[in-house]
N, C-alpha and C positions, 0 to 999 in steps of 0.2 A: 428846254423843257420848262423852265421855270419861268420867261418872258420877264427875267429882271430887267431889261431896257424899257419895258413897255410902264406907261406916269401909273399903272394900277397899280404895278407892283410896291413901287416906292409909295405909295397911298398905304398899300396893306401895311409896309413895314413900319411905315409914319404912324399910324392909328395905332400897331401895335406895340410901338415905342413905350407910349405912358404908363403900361402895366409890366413893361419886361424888368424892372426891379422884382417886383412881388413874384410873377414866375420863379428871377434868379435867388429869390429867397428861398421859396419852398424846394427848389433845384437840390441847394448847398446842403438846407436840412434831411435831404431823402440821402443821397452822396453820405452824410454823416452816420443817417440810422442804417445804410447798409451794412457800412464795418463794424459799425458798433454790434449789431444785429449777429456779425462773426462771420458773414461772408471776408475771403480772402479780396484784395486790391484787383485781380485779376478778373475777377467773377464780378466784383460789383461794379466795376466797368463795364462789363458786358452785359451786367442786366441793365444798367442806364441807356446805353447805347440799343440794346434788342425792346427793352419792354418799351420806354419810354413812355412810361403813365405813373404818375406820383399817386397816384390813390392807390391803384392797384399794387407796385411796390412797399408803401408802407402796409396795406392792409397783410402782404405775404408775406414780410417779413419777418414779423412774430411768430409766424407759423413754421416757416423753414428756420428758425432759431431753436422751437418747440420740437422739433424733428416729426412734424405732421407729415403723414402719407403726403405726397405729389399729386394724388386727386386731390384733395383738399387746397392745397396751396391753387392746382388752377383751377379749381372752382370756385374759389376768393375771390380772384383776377377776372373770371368771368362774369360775376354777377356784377363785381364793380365798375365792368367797363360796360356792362349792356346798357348804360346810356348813350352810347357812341351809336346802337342799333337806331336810336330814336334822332340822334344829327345827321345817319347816312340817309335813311327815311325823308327827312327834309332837305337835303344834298341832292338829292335824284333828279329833282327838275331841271336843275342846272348842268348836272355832269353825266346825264344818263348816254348821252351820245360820246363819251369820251373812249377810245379801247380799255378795254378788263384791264391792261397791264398799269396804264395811267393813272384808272379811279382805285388801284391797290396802292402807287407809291401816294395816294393825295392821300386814304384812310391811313394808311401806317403816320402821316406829318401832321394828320389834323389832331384839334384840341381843342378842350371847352371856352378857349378862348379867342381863336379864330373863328371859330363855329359862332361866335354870338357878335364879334366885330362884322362876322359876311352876313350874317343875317340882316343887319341893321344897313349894311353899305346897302343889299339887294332884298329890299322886304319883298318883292316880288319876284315869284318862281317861276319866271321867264327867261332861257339860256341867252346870253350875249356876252360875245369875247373879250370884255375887258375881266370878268367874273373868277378865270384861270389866273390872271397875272394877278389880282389881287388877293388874290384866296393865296399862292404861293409867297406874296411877300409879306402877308404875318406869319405864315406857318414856317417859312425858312427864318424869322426875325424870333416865332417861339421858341424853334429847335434849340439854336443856340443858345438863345438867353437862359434854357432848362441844363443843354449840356454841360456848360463850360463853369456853371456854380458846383453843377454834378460833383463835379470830374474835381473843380476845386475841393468839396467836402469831404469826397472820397482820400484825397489828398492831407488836408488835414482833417486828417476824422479825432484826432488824441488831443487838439486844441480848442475845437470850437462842441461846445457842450449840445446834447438835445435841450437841455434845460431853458436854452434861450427864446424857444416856441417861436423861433422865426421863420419857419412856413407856415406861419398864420396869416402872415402878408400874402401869398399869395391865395388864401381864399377872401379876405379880404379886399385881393382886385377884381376876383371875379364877383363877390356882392355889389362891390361899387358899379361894376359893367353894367351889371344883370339889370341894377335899377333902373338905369337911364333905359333901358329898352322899355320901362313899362310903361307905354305912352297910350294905354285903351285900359277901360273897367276889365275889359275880359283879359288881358294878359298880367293885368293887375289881383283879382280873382284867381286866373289861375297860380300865380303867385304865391299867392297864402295860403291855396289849397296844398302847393305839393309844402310847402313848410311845416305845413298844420301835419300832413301825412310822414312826413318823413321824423318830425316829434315823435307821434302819434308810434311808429313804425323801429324806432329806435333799438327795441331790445332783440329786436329778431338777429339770426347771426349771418356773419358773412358780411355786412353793413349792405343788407338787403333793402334798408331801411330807403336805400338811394333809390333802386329800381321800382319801390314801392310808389313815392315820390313823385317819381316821373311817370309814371302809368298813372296816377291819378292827376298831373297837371296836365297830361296827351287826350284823358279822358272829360274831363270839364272845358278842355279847349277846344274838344270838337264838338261837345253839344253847346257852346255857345258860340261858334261860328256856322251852326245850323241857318240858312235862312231864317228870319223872325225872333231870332232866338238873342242875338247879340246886342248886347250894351250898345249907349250911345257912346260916343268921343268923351273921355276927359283930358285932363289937364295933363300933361307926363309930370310920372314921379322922378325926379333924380335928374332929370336934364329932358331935351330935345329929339324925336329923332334927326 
């Protein structure tokens, strides 16, 4: 299923290497604020293991602390993750020919960070089978590197403090990612747009602030990839494609 023999996969895993610190940061901190939060050791294993989305568990867990209704807690989780609606959207070209069954276990593994390492290996939305084995071997290289910090914090949740803000490393690798992709005016543009928006957006609740964000960089990036409408080439910010 995975085509780990095949050089993509070991490509995916390779690329994904240099940010699975920052991942396993943010991992140990989410593993910590569950118990803290007063889920029992049992439960917060199996929310790591079932949710497996670090926004969306820290955004619920204030709330399931709070003892907020259970629509609330997944309506948290939902608005948080509706950016995933906007990576399957751009995933289709490539996996749209796969079985239902397939493109369910690749959404349950994907992540904002695979999602933006495949986008850079394949800027173009043209399916070819090396695409599957590298897309599994950051997503099976993210899993781990998320669970096994988890599972650590969860473990010692009474020794290692929230106070240390070390899942800040892990948005910190995805800023650093994000940059090197910005290698056009327009993805550079759209850039500042969704920042400027999601400041901008900030006090709304549910940290809707994100899907506002992202609608507004989906939407300046397709009127400037309008024929006539797009920037020339500049320089990349932050590295290469």
């Amino acid at each position: 299923m995975f085509g780990w023999r095949h050089p993509e996969f070991r490509r995916g895993a390779r690329e994904m290497a240099g940010i699975l610190p920052g991942i396993g940061a943010w991992g140990m901190i989410t593993g910590v604020a569950m118990i803290k939060a007063g889920l029992s050791v049992p439960l917060a294993v199996l929310m790591t293991l079932l949710v497996y989305a670090g926004s969306a568990q820290l955004a619920a867990l204030p709330l399931m602390a709070a003892g907020a209704p259970i629509w609330v807690v997944w309506a948290t989780a939902f608005c948080v993750n509706l950016r995933f609606v906007i990576f399957s959207a751009q995933w289709r070209p490539y996996f749209a020919a796969y079985p239902r069954a397939e493109r369910a276990r690749m959404a349950f593994f994907s992540g904002d960070l695979n999602y933006i390492l495949f986008m850079r290996r394949f800027p173009d939305p043209v399916p070819a089978p090396e695409q599957k084995p590298y897309f599994w071997g950051g997503a099976v290289s993210n899993w781990f590197a998320w669970q096994v910090p988890s599972m650590v914090g969860i473990a010692l949740a009474d020794v290692i403090p929230t106070s240390w803000g070390i899942g800040f490393a892990g948005t910190l690798a995805l800023i650093g990612l994000a940059c090197s992709l910005l290698g056009s005016r327009s993805s550079l543009i759209a850039a500042v747009v969704a920042g400027c928006a999601a400041v901008a957006a900030y006090a709304l609740p549910l940290r809707l602030n994100i899907v506002v964000a992202i609608a507004a960089a989906v939407a300046i990036g397709v009127m400037l990839d309008r024929p006539g409408s797009r920037p020339g080439p500049a320089t990349p910010v932050g590295g290469s494609r």
